[in-house]
C-alpha positions in Angstrom: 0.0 0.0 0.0 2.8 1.9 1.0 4.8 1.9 -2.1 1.2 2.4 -4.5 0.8 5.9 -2.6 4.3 6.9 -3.2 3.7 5.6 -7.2 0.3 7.8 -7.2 2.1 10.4 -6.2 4.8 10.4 -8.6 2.5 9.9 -11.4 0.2 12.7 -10.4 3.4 15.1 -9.7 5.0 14.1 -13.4 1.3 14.9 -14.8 0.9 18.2 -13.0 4.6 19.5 -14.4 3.3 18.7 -17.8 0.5 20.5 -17.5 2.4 23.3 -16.0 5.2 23.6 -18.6 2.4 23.4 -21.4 0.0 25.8 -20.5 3.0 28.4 -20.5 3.5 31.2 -23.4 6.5 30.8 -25.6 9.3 32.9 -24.6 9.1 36.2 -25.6 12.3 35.8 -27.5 11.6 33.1 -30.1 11.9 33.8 -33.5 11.6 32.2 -36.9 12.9 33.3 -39.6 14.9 32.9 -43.0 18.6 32.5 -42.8 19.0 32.2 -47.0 18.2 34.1 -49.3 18.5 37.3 -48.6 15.9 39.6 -48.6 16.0 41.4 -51.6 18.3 38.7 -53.6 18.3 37.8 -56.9 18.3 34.4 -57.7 18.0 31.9 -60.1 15.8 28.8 -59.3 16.1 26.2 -57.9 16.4 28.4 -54.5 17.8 27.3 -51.2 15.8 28.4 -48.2 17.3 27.6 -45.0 15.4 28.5 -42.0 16.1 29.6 -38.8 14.6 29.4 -34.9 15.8 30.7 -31.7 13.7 30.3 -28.5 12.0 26.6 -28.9 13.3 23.8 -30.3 12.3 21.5 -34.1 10.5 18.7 -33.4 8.6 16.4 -35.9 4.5 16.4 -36.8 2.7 13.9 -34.7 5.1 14.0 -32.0 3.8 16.5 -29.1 6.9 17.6 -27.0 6.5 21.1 -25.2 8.3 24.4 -26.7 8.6 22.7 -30.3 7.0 22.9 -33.7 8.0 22.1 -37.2 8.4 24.9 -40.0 5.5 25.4 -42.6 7.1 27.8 -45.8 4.5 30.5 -47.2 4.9 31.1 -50.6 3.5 34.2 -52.3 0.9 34.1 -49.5 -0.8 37.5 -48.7 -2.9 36.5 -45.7 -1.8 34.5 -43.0 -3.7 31.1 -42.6 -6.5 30.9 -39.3 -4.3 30.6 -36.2 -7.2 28.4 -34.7 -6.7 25.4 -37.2 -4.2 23.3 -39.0 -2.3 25.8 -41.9 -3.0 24.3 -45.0 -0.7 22.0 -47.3 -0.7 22.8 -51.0 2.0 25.1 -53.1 1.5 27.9 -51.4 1.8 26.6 -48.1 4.5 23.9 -47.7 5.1 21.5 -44.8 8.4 20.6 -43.6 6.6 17.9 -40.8 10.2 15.8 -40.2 11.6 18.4 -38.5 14.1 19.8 -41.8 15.5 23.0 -41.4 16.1 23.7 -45.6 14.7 22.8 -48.7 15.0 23.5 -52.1 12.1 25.0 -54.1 11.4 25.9 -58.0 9.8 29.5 -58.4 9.0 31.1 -61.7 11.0 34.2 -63.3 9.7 37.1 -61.4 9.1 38.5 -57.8 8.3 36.3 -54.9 7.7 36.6 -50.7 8.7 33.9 -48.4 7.8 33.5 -45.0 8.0 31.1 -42.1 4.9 29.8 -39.6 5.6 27.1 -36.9 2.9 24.3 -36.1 2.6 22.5 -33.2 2.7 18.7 -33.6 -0.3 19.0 -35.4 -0.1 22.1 -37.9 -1.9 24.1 -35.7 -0.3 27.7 -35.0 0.7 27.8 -31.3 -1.4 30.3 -29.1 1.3 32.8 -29.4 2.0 32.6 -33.4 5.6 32.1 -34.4 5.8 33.8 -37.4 8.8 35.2 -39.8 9.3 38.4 -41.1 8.2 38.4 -45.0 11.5 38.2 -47.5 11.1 39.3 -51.2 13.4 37.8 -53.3 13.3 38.0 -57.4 14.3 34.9 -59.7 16.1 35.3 -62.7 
């Protein structure tokens, strides 16, 4: 009896830090944003865009672990997806759900905006939005 109070407790005291750590606000210091390319760069496509974070860590879709998200790349998007549901997964909107920190896209001749949005572990914006500054780059 003695040792299945000391378990119960445990359990309930690893529970209640959980629930502590994750119903706390990002630090007001985490950023996301795009290392390469430059904003304002000419380039020729394909393009490198290698992304940045500071703040919270990269973890992969599916797998919920506090202070993490995974990197969703806005292409030519003017308005920012609903913060309330998963951002969306077409050309415009691509998913980097493994956790990769660069791709390499094709873009048309002509100007182009880039931007960064973290999801949670499933695509969902956190409460506080982690969102890049928007880059505008021109392909050759």
């Amino acid at each position: 009896m003695k040792h299945t109070n000391r378990l119960l407790a445990l359990i309930f005291f690893f529970f209640s830090v959980l629930a502590y750590a994750d119903s706390q606000s990002l630090d007001a210091g985490t950023e996301v944003y795009i290392i390469s390319p430059a904003d304002g760069s000419v380039n020729t496509s394909p393009v490198r865009v290698r992304f940045g974070l500071s703040g919270m860590g990269v973890s992969p879709a599916g797998v919920k672990v506090n202070n993490t998200g995974h990197h969703h790349l806005l292409i030519d998007v003017d308005t920012l997806p609903d913060f309330n549901t998963p951002i969306p997964s077409d050309e415009k909107h691509r998913h980097f759900g493994l956790g990769q920190t660069e791709t390499v896209i094709n873009l048309s001749p002509g100007h182009h905006t880039l931007q960064l949005m973290l999801g949670d572990y499933s695509h969902i914006p956190h409460k506080k939005p982690v969102i890049s500054k928007k880059i505008r780059i021109e392909i050759k």
